[in-house]
C-alpha positions in Angstrom: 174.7 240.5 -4.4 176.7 241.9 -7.5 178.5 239.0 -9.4 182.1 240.9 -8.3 180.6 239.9 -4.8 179.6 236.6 -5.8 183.2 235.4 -7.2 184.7 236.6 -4.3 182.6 234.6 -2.1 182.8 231.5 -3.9 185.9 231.5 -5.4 187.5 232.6 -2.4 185.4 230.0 -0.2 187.0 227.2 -2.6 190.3 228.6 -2.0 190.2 228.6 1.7 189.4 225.0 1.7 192.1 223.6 -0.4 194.8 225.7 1.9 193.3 224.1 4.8 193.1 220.9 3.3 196.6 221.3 2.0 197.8 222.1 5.3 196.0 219.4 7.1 197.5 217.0 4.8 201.5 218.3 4.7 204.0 215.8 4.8 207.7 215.4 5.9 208.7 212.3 3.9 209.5 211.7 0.3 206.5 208.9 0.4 204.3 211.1 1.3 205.6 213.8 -1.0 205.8 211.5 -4.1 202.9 209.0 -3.6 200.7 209.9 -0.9 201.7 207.5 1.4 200.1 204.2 -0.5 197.1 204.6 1.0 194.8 206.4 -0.5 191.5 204.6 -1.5 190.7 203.6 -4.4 187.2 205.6 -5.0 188.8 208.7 -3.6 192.1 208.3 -5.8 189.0 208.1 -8.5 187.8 211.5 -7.9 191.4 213.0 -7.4 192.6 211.5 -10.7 189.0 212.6 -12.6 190.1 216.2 -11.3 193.8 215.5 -11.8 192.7 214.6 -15.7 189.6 217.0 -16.4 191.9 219.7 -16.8 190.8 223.5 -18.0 190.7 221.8 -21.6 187.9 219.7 -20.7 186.3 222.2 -18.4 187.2 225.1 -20.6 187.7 224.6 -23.9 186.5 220.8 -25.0 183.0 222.1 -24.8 183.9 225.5 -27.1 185.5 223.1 -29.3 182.5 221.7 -29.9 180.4 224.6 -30.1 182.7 225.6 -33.3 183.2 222.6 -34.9 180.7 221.0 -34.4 180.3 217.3 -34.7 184.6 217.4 -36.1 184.9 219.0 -32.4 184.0 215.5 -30.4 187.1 214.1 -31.8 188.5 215.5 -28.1 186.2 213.9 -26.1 186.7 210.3 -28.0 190.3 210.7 -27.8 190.4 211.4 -24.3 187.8 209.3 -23.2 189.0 206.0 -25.0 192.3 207.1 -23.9 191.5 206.4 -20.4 190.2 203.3 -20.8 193.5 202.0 -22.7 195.3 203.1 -19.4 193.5 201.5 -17.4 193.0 198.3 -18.9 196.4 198.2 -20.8 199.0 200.1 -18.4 197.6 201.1 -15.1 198.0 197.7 -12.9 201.2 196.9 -14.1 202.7 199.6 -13.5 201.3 199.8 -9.7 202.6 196.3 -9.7 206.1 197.3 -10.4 206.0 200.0 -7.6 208.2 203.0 -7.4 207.1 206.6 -7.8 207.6 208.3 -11.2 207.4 207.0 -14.8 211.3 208.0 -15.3 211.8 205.2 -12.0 210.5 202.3 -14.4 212.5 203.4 -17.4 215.0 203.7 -15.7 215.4 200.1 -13.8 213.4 198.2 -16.6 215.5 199.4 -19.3 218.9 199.2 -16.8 219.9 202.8 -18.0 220.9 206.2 -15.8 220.7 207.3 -19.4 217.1 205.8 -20.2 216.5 207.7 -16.7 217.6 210.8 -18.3 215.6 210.5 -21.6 212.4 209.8 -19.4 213.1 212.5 -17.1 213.7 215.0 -20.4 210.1 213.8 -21.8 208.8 214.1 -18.7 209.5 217.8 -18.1 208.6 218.4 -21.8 205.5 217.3 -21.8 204.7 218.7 -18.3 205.5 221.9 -18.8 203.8 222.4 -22.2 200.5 220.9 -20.4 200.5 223.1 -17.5 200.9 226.6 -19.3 197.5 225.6 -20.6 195.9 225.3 -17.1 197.7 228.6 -16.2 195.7 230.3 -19.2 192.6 228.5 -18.1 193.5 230.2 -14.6 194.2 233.8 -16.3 190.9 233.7 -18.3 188.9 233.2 -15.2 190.4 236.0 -13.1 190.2 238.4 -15.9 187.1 238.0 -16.5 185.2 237.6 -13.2 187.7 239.8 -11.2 188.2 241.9 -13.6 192.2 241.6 -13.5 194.4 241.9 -16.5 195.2 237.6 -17.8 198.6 238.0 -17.0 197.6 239.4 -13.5 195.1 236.3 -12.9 198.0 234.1 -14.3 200.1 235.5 -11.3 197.4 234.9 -9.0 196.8 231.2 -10.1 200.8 230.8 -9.5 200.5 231.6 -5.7 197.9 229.4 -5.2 199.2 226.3 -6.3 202.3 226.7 -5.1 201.3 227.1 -1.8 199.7 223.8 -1.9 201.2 222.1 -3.6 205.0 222.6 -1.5 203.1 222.1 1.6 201.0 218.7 1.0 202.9 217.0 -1.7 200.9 214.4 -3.4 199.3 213.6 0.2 197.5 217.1 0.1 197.0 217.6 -3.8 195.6 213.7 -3.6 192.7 215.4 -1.0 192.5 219.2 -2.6 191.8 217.0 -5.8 189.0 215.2 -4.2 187.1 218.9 -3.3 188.0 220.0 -6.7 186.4 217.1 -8.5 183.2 218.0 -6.5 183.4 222.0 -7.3 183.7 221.5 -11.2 181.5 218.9 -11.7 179.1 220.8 -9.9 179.9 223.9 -11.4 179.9 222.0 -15.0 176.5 220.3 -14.5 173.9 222.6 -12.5 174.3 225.4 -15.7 173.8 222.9 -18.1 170.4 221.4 -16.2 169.1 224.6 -15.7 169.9 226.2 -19.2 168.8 222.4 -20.9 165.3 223.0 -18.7 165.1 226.8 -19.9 165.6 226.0 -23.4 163.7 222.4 -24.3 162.0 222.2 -21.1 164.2 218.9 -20.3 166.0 218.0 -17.2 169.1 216.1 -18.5 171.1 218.2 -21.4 172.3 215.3 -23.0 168.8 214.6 -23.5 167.9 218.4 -23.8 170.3 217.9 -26.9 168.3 216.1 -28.9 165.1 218.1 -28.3 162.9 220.7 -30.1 163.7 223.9 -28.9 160.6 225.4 -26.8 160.8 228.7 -28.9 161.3 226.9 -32.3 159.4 224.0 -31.9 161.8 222.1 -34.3 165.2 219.8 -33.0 167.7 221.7 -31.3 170.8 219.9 -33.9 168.4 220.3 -36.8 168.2 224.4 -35.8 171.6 224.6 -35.4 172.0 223.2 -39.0 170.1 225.4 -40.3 171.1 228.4 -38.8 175.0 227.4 -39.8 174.1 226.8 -43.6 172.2 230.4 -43.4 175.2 231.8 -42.0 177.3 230.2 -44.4 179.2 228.2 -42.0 179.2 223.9 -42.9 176.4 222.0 -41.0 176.7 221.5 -37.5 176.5 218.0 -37.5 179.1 218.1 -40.4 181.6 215.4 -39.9 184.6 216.5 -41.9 185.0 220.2 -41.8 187.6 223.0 -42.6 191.4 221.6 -42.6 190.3 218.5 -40.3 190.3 215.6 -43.4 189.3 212.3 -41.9 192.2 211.0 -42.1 193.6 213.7 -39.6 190.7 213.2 -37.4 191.6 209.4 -36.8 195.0 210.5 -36.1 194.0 213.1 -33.7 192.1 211.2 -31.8 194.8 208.3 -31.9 197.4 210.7 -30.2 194.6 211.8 -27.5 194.3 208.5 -26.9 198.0 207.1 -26.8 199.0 210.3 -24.9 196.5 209.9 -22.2 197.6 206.6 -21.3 201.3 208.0 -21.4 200.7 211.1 -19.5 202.9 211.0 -16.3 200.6 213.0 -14.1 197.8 210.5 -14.6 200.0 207.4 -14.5 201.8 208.2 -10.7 198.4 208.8 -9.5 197.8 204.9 -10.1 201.0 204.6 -7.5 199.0 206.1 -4.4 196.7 203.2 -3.6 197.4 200.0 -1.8 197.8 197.3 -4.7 197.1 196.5 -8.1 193.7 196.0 -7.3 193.1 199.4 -5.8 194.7 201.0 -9.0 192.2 198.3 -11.1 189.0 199.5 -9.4 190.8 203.2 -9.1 190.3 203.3 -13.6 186.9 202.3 -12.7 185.8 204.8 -10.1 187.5 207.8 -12.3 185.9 207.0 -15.4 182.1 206.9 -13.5 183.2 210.3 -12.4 184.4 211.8 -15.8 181.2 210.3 -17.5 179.5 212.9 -15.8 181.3 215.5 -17.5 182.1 214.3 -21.1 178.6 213.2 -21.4 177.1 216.7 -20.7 179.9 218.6 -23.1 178.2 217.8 -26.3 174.9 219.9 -24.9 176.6 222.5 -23.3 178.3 223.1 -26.6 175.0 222.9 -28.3 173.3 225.8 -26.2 176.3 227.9 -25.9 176.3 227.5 -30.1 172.4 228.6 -29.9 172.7 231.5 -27.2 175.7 233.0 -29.0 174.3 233.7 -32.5 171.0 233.9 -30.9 171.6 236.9 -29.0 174.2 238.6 -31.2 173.6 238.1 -34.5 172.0 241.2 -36.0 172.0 243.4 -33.3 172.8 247.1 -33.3 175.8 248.6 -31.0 172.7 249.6 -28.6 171.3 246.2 -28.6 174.9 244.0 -27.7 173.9 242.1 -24.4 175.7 242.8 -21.1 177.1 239.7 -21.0 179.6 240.7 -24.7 180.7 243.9 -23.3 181.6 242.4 -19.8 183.7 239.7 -21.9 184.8 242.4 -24.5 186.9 244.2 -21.8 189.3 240.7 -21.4 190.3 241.6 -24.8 189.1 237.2 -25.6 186.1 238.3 -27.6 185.4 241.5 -29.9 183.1 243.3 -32.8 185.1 245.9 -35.2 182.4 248.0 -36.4 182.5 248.1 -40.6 180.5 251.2 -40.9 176.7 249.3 -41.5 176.2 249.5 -37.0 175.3 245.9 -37.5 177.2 242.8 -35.6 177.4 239.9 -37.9 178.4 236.2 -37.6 178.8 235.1 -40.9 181.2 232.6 -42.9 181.0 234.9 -46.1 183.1 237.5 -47.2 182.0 240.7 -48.0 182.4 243.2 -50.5 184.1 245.4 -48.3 187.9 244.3 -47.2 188.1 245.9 -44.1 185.6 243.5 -42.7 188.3 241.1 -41.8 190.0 242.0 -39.0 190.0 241.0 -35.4 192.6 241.0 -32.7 194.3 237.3 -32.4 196.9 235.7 -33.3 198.1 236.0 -36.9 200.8 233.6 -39.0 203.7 235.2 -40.3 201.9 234.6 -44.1 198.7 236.0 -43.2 200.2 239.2 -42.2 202.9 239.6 -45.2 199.3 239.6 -47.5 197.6 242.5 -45.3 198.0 245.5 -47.8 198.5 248.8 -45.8 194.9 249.8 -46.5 194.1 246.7 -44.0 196.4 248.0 -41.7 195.7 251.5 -41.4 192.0 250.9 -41.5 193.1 248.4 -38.3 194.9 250.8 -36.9 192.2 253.8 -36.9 189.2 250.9 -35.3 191.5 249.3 -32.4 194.4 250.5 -30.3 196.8 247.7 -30.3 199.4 247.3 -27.6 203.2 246.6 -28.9 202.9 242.5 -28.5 199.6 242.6 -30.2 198.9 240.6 -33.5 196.6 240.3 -36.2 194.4 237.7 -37.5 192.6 237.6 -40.6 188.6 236.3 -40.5 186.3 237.3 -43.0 183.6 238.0 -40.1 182.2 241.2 -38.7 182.1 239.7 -35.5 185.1 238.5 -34.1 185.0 234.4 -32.8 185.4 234.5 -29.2 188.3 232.7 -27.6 187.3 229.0 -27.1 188.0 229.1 -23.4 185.7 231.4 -22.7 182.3 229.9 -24.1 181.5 227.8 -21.0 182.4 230.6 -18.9 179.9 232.8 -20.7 177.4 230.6 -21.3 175.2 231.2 -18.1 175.4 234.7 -18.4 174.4 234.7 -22.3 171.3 232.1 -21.0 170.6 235.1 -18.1 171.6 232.8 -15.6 171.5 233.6 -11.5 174.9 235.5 -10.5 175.7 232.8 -7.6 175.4 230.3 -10.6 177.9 232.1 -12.6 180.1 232.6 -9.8 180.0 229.0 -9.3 181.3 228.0 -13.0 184.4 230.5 -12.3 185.3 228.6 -9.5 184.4 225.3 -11.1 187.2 226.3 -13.7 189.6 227.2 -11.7 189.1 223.9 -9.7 189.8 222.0 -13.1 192.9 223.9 -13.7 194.3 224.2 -10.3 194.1 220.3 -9.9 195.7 219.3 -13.2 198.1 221.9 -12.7 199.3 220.4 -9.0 199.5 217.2 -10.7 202.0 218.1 -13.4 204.0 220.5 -11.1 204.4 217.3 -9.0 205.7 215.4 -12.2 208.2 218.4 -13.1 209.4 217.8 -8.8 209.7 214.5 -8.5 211.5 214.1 -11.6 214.2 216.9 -10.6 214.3 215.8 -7.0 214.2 212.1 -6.8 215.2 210.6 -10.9 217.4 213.6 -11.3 218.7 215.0 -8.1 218.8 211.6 -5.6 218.6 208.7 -8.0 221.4 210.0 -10.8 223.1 213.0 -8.9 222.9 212.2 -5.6 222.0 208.7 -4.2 223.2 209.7 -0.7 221.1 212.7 -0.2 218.7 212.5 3.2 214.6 212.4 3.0 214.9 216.4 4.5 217.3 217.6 1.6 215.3 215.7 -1.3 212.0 217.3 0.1 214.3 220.5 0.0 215.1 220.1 -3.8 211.4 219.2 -4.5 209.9 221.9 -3.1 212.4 224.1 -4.2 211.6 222.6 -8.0 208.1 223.2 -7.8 208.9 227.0 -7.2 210.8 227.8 -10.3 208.7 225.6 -12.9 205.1 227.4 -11.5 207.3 230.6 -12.5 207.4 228.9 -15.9 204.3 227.7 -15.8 203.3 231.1 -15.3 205.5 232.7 -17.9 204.0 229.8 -20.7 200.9 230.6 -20.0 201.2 234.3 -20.5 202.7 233.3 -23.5 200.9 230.2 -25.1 201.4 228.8 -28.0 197.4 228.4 -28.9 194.1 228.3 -26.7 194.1 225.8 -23.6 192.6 222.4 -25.4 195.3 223.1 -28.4 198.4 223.7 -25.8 197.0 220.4 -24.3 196.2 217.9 -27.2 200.0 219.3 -27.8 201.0 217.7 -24.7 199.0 214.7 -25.4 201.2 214.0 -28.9 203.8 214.3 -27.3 203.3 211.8 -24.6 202.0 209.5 -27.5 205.3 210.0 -29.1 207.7 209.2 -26.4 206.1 207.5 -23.6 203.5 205.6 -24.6 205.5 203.1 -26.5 208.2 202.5 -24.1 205.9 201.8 -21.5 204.3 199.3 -23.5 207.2 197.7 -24.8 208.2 197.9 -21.4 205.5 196.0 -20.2 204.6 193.5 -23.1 208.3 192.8 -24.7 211.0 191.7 -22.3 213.3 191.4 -25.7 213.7 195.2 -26.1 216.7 196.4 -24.3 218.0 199.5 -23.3 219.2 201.2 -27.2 215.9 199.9 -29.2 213.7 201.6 -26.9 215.8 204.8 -26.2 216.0 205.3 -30.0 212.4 204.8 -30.1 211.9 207.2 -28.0 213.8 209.9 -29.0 212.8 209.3 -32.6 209.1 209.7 -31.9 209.6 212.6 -29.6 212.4 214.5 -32.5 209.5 213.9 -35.0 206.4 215.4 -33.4 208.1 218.1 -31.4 210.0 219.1 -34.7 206.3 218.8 -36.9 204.4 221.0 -34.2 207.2 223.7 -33.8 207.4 223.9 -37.6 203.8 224.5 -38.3 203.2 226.2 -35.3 206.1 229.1 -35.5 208.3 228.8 -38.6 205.1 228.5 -41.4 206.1 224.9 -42.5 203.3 223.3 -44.1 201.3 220.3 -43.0 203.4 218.2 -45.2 202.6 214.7 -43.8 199.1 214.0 -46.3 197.8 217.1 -44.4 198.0 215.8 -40.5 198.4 218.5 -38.4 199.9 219.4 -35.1 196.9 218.0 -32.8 197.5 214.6 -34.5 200.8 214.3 -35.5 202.0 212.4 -32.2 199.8 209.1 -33.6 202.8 209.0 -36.7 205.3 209.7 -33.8 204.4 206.9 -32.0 204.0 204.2 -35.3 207.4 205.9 -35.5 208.9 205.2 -31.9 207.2 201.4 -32.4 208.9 200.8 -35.7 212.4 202.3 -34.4 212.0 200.1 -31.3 210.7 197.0 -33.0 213.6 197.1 -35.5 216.3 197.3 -33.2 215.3 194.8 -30.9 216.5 191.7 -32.6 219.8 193.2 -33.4 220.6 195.2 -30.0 221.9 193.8 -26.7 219.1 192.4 -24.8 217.9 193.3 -21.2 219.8 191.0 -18.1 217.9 187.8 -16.9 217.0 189.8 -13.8 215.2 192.7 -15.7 213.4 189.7 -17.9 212.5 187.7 -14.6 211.1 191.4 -13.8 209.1 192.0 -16.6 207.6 188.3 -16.4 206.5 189.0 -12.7 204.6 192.3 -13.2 202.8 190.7 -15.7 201.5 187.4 -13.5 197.7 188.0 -12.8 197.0 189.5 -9.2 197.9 187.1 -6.3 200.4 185.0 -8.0 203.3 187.1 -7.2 204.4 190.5 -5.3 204.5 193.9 -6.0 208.1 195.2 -6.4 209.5 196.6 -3.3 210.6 200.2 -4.3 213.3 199.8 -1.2 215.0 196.6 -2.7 214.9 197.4 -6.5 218.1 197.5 -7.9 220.0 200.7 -8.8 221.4 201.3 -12.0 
């Protein structure tokens, strides 16, 4: 079977199943809708919120990250990682504790606010929406490659799918589509990495494989890839610091991955699904086993996907490219501008000749003001470029793939078995599908039920808020859809985007929320929108209007840790001087924080409205 045939089969096995699952699971009740009913257990709520987490950036792009930068790249799979555990030790049961469904519903009543509802509700969307068009690129990238579709068509195409499900099951059937998803990608993710770790160091487990002589070599796998990136002019691979990331920005990076995962609102409602406090305890345990799998294999498959691609394109003639580079070439994610010598090159040097520069990407507004007209006819006469398409300078003959694409080309660089590379395309789809179901859910219940019922319309009936939510999740996958046509960066970018943003806004107030019963509603509100103002203004303005990284050089990925000491500080400040929570909301925050047994969870049915 051809690999066209292959896809198809897989792909469209995997889809099948979730639209069954989906409609096995529907629901006709906002409980159901919003939280799954309360009753999903705890080691399967660990697999759906492993899925609902390892989004296409881990699937995707954390593993090209590393391939690239090298050692700098783990600073994603610390962040996240350590992240997780913060959630769940520091966040997770308290929240279940306090009951309700959404993130916005406990800002809202802790902090005695419809306008604290509102902020919530505002940061929820923002960050939800700027994390999903991510997973739809993840979802374009797939279908363009392995169907060979157009990205924006495979964009489409990853729309229908998740809105089917998602209107249809609510959290009840995205909970269980999560659970087969978490079982398609890690399989996916793991059975290339064994069999390319066994074909290149003759080892079983790549983590081990990672630290092995290569079997063609005979030296260390790291200690090759060293070498081979000093020869090419590129830093060491194993180089801590490198390019623009300083230390100090890495800290901070991985400070805002952190922060932000613990304030994401599609991983924090899933902790609202199971039975009680200890169910959401023992839930953070289950989904960190199950990610372990994953982030521990990354580093390796970044390693061999590192190896394979300069191995088998580095110094080849137009005659000798591999099949797998002109399949990928045609997505337009990876190419080679021929500068007269026939030869592809992969080099950190600059040449003699100036026209060896240029690749199809994105470009900043300076970068492109300093082309000469030289650059761009000599551009124009070696590429046909569409009317949307821009220009990035890289002093390469060979063009840096995408990131997203390096664990989807992997097994075909390593020569791998078709069904096996069928099986990674629907392993990231599975990863995007799931965290995309998660945050469309977010972006509906915060319209529906903090927006629509709790603020607009308390008297609306379970049919008409089911209405409203379903009706939300259709016009924000059309955004989705449209962001992720249109990114602002590659997948893991767009994402650790998302993360400082939650870091900025969220993660605070739900600490403070948790921790300090003296911060009322204006201390944290002006924390909030402080550390959200900051970030969102630093990552707009270095991302789109060529403002520097002015703040001792941090940049966008890590600029929501400063957010965050900012919404802390704001919040801090104010408390001693602003009007205090009621009793009530004090005798509140005292009870979610008695250890398990010694009082009850708060009854989302008798909470009070404010």
């Amino acid at each position: 079977m051809t690999l066209r045939d292959w896809t198809l089969l897989i792909v469209g096995g995997t889809f099948a199943l979730y639209l069954y699952i989906a409609w096995r699971a529907r629901v006709r009740d906002t409980k159901g809708f919003y939280v799954a009913g309360r009753g999903v257990p705890s080691i399967c709520n660990g697999m759906a919120t492993a899925a609902d987490w390892m989004s296409a950036a881990s699937f995707l792009s954390m593993a090209g990250m590393i391939s690239f930068l090298g050692y700098a790249g783990g600073v994603y799979l610390m962040g996240w990682t350590g992240g997780f555990v913060l959630l769940s030790l520091l966040l997770a049961p308290y929240l279940r504790k306090f009951g309700h469904y959404t993130v916005p519903d406990f800002v809202g009543d802790r902090f005695e606010s419809k306008i604290a509802r509102l902020c919530a509700v505002f940061c929820a969307l923002f960050i939800s929406f700027t994390y999903v068009a991510g997973q739809m690129r993840g979802v374009g990238i797939v279908f363009a490659r392995f169907l060979e579709v157009d990205v924006d068509v495979g964009v489409a195409m990853g729309m229908a799918i998740v809105f089917v499900y998602s209107t249809l099951g609510g959290m009840k059937g995205i909970t269980w589509t999560q659970v087969a998803q978490y079982w398609v990608l890690i399989t996916a993710f793991l059975v290339p990495a064994i069999a390319i770790s066994i074909q290149l160091t003759g080892n079983s487990i790549p983590s081990v494989g990672l630290c092995s002589d290569l079997q063609s070599e005979g030296m260390p796998l790291l200690a090759k890839l060293d070498q081979v990136s000093r020869d090419l002019g590129f830093s060491s691979y194993t180089e801590p610091f490198v390019g623009d990331w300083s230390q100090f920005d890495v800290v901070c990076t991985a400070l805002a991955l952190m922060a932000g995962t613990a304030g994401l609102p599609h991983v924090i409602v899933r902790f609202y699904t199971v039975k009680n406090v200890a169910a959401a305890r023992w839930s953070g345990f289950w989904a960190l086993l199950f990610i372990s799998a994953l982030y521990l294999t990354a580093p390796a498959t970044a390693a061999f996907a590192r190896w394979h691609l300069i191995d088998s394109l580095h110094g080849k003639t137009e005659a000798q490219l591999p099949q797998w580079f002109t399949s990928w070439r045609t997505t337009g994610l990876i190419a080679w501008l021929d500068d007269g010598d026939g030869i592809v090159e992969y080099h950190g040097k600059a040449k003699a000749d100036e026209n060896e520069i240029y690749r199809i990407g994105p470009l900043g507004k300076a970068e492109f003001a300093a082309m000469t007209d030289a650059h761009r006819a000599w551009l124009d006469s070696k590429a046909q470029r569409g009317a949307d398409a821009r220009i990035e300078l890289r002093k390469k003959g060979l063009d840096a793939p995408d990131a997203d694409i390096l664990v989807l080309a992997t097994p075909e660089m390593a020569g791998l078995a078709n069904w096996i590379i069928a099986l990674v395309a629907a392993g990231g789809l599975a990863a995007a599908l799931s965290t995309a179901s998660g945050l469309l859910l977010v972006i509906s219940s915060s319209v529906a039920h903090d927006l629509y019922y709790r603020l607009m319309r308390p008297s609306a009936s379970e049919a008409q808020r089911l209405r409203v939510g379903r009706a939300t999740i259709g016009v924000a996958v059309v955004i989705a859809g449209v962001i992720g046509i249109f990114p602002p960066g590659f997948v893991s970018q767009v994402v650790a985007f998302a993360f400082g943003l939650a870091a900025s806004s969220f993660f605070p107030v739900l600490v403070l929320g948790v921790f300090h019963k003296r911060v009322g509603t204006v201390a944290a509100m002006a924390g909030m929108l402080t550390g959200l103002a900051f970030t969102a203004t630093y990552i707009l303005g270095n991302l789109y209007f060529g403002i520097p990284r002015w703040f001792f050089g941090v940049g966008p990925q890590g600029i929501g840790a400063i957010g965050m000491l900012l919404n802390f500080a704001v919040a801090l400040l104010l408390a001693p001087i602003c009007k205090p929570p009621s009793v009530a909301v004090q005798k509140l925050v005292e009870q979610i924080r008695e250890p398990e047994g010694a009082g009850p969870s708060v009854d989302i049915d008798a909470a009070p409205e404010h």
